[in-house]
C-alpha positions in Angstrom: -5.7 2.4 -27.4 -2.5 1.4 -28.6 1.2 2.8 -26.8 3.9 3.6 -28.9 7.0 2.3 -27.6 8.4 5.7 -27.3 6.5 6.3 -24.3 8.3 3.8 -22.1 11.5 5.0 -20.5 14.3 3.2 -21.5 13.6 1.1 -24.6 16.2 2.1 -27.2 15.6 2.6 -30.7 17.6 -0.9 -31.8 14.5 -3.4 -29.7 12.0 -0.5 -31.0 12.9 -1.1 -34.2 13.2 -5.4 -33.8 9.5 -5.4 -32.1 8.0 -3.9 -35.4 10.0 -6.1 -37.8 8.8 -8.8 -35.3 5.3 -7.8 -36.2 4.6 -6.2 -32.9 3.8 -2.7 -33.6 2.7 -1.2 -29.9 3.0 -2.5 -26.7 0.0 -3.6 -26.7 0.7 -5.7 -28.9 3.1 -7.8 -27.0 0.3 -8.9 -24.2 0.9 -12.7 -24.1 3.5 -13.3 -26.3 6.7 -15.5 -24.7 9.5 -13.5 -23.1 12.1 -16.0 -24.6 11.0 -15.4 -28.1 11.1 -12.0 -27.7 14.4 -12.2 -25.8 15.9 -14.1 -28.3 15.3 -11.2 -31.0 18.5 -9.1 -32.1 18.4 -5.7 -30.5 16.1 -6.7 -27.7 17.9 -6.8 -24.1 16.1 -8.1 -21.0 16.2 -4.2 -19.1 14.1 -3.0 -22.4 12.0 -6.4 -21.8 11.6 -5.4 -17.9 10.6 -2.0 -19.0 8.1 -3.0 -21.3 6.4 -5.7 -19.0 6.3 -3.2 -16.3 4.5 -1.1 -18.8 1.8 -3.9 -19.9 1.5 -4.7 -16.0 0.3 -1.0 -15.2 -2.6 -1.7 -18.1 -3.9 -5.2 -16.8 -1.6 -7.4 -19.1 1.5 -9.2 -19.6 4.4 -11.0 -20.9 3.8 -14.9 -21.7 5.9 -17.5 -20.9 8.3 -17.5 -18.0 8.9 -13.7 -17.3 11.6 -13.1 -15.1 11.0 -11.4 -11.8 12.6 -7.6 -11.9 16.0 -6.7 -10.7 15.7 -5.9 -7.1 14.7 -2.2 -6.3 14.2 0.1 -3.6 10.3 0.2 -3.8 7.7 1.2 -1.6 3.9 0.1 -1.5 1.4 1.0 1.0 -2.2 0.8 1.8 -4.4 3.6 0.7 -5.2 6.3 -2.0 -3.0 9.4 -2.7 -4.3 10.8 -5.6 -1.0 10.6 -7.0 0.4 9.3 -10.5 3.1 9.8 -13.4 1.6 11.7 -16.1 1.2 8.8 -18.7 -0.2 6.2 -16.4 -3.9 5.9 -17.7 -5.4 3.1 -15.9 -7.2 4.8 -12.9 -10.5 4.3 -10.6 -14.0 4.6 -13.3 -17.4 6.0 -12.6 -18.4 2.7 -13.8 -19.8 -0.2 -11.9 -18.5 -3.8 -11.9 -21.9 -5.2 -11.8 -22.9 -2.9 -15.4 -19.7 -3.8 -16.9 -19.8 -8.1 -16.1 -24.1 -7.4 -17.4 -22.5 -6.0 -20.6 -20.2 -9.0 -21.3 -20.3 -11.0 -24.6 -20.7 -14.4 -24.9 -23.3 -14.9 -22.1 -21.1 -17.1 -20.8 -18.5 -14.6 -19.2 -21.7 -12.6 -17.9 -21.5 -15.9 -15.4 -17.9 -15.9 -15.1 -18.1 -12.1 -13.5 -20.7 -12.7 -11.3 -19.3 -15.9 -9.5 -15.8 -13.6 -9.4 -17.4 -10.9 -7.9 -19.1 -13.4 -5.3 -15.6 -14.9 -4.7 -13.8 -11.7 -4.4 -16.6 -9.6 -2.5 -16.9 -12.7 0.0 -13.3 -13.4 0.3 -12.0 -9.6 0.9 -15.3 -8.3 2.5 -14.7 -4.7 0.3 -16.4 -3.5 -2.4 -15.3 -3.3 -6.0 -14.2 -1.0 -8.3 -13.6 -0.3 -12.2 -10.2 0.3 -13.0 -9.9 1.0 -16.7 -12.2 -0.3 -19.2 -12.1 -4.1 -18.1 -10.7 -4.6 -15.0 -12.5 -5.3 -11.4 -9.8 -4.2 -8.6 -10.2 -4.5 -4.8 -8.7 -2.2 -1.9 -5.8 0.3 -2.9 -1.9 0.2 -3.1 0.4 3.2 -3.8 3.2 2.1 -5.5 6.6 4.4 -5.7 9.8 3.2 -7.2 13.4 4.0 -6.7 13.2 6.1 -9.9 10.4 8.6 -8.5 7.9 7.1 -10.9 4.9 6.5 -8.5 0.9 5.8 -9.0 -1.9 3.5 -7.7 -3.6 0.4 -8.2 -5.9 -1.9 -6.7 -4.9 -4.9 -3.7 -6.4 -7.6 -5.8 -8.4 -8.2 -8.6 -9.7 -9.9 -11.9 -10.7 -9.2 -15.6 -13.2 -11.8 -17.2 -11.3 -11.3 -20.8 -12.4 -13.0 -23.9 -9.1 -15.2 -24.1 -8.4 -16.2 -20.6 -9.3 -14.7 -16.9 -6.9 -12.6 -15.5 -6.4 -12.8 -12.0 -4.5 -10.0 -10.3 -2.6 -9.9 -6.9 -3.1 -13.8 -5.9 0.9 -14.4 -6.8 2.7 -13.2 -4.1 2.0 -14.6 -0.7 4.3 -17.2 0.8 1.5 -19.3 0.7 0.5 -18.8 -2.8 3.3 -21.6 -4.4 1.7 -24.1 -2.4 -2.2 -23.0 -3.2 -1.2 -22.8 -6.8 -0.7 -26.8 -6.9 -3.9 -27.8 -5.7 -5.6 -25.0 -7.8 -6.3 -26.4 -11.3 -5.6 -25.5 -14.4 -3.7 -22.6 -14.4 -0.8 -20.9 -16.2 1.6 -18.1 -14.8 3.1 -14.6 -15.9 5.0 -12.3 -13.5 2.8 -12.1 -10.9 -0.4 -12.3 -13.0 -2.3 -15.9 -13.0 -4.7 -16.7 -15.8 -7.5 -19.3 -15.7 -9.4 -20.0 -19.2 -12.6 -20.9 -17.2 -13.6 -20.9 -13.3 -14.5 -24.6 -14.1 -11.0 -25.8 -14.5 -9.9 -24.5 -10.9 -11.2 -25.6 -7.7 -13.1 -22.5 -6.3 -12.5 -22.9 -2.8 -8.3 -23.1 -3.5 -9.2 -19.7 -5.2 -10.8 -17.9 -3.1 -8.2 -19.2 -0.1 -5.6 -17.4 -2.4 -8.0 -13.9 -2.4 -8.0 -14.1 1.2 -4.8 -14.7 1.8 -3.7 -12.2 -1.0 -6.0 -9.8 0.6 -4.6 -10.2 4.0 -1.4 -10.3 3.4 1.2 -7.1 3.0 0.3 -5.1 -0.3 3.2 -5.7 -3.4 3.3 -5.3 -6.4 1.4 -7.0 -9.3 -0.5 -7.4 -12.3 
């Protein structure tokens, strides 16, 4: 499903305009591409930037490269479900299971990265998970409500075995994490998203330290 970039609050016509010439037609289409090369493109300010990653965030992707943290903001996130969202937010709780979803995946191979993630995660948060989306495998719930009103819900923490690279959601933001992060592996970084290409290149243990303490830690904002 692709978004146009008229649905995003906020991103004028001008950086509209410079992400199609760019070749980036929806933002979708700007998941993993670097935030300097797009924020060195005429017509394309940082706020529209910060709009638009907040926008990939809320559908499981990101920015590449070194994305700047958002300006502060009077936000609010707490524990629990409230059953409410802003209209156009679209990734919300499935019917569907983890375990059918990680059976379905293709190569085999990432049929074996899903089930040792949902070992690590279901051992390291004690909860069970949950689809949110088509492809991502969220823990626990946060409600999320910004100084702007815009408000909705996602999951604590989280991953999605994608074909590219592992998205790992919520692990970012505890004090420890900066530390854990150094002894983790091979890793890279966006916002508050970290992406793995394997489970081999990491030290499993060092992960799933960073789900607990992630898990245990007060909820935030992430990825």
């Amino acid at each position: 499903m692709s978004t146009p970039y008229e649905s995003v609050a906020g991103v004028g016509r001008p950086a509209r305009d410079a992400l199609r010439l760019a070749g980036y037609p929806h933002v979708e289409s700007l998941d993993g591409v670097d935030y300097a090369q797009l924020d060195a493109l005429h017509g394309v300010g940082r706020r529209g930037l910060e709009r638009l990653q907040a926008a990939l965030v809320e559908r499981g992707l990101s920015l590449g490269g070194h994305v700047p943290e958002p300006h502060a903001r009077q936000a609010t996130f707490t524990d629990g479900h409230t059953g409410t969202y802003a209209a156009d937010i679209k990734t919300k709780p499935t019917s569907r299971t983890p375990a059918e979803f990680v059976e379905e995946l293709e190569p085999p191979r990432r049929v074996e990265h899903g089930r040792l993630l949902l070992e690590i995660f279901g051992r390291a948060t004690g909860a069970q998970p949950v689809m949110w989306g088509p492809s991502m495998i969220g823990y626990g719930e946060v409600h999320y409500r910004y100084a702007t009103g815009r408000e909705g819900e996602t999951f604590r923490v989280g991953f999605s075995p994608r074909r590219a690279k592992i998205s790992l959601y919520g692990l970012t933001d505890d004090a420890g994490a900066q530390q854990l992060l150094t002894r983790l592996g091979k890793h890279t970084v966006g916002a508050s998203c970290l992406y793995i290409n394997k489970p081999d290149d990491v030290d499993l243990a060092v992960l799933e330290e960073m789900v607990r303490r992630a898990w245990d830690s007060e909820p935030s904002s992430h990825c």
